[in-house]
C-alpha positions in Angstrom: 135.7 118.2 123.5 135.5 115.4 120.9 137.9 112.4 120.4 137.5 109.8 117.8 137.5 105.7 118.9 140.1 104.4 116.3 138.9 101.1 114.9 141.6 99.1 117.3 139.2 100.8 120.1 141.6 103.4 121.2 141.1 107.2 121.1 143.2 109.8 121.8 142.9 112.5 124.8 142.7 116.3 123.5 145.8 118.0 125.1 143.3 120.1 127.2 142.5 117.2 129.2 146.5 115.7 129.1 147.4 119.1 130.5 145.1 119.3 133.4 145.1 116.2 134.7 148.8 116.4 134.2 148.7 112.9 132.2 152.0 111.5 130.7 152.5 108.7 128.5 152.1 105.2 130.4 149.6 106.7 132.3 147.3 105.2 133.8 143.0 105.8 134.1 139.9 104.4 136.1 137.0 104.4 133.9 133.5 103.7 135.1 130.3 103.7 133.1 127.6 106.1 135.5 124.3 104.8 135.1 122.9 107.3 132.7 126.1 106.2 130.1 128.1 109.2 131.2 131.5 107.9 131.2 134.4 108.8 134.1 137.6 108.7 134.2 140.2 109.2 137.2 143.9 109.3 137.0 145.0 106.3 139.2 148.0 106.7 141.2 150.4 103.4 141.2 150.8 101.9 144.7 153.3 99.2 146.0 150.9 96.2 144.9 151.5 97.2 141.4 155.0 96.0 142.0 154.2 92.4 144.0 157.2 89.9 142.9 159.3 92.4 141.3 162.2 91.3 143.8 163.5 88.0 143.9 165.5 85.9 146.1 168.6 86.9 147.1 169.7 83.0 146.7 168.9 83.4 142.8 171.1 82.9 140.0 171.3 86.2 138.1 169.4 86.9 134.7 171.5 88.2 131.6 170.4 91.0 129.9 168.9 88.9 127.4 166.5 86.6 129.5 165.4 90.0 131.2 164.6 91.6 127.3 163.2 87.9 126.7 161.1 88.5 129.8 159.5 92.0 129.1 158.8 91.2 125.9 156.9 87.9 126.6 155.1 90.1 129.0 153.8 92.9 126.7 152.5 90.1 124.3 151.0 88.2 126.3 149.0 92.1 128.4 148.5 93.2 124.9 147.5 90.2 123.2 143.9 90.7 121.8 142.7 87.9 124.0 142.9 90.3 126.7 141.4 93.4 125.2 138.2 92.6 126.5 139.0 91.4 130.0 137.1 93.3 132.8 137.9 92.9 136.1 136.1 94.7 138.5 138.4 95.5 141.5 141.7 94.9 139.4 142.7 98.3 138.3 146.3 96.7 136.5 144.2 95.3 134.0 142.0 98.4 133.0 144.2 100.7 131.1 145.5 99.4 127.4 148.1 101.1 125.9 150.7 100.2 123.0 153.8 98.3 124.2 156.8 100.0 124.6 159.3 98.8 122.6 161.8 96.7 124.4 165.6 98.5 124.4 168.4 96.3 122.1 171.6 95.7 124.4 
């Protein structure tokens, strides 16, 4: 199966392999580089430490819906930023996957 590397870097899975590896959008894959070039790439499964710090005190002052969009939106440019498209980080797999930001719901 072929797939062509758009010039932002990104290329598109055939739905063959979407199918059986049962890959949804947002999802995300371990790639490693094997010694002769052949590339691999493994579904990763999301574990608790992907979600560190997501809960805060209980002694905080609530966040209005708009600091929260404010929030998520800072994030995504600052993960998708092209400063970070070529980060590597060898035993990090949060930052190996890119992806384009979601857009951020309007409340």
């Amino acid at each position: 199966m072929l797939a062509t590397l758009t010039s932002k870097g990104q290329l598109t899975l055939p739905k063959e392999i979407r199918d059986r590896l049962n890959l949804d959008a947002g999802a995300i894959l371990d790639f490693q580089i094997q010694a002769d070039n052949t590339i691999t790439a493994r579904h990763v499964q999301p574990d608790a430490r992907r979600i560190r710090g997501l809960l805060k005190s209980p002694h905080a002052a609530p966040l209005t819906v708009e600091q929260m969009d404010e929030a998520v939106s800072k994030h995504l440019r600052d993960k998708h930023s092209p400063s970070q498209a070529g980060r590597k980080s060898a035993g990090d797999d949060r930052h190996r996957h890119q992806h384009p930001a979601a857009p951020v719901a309007q409340r």
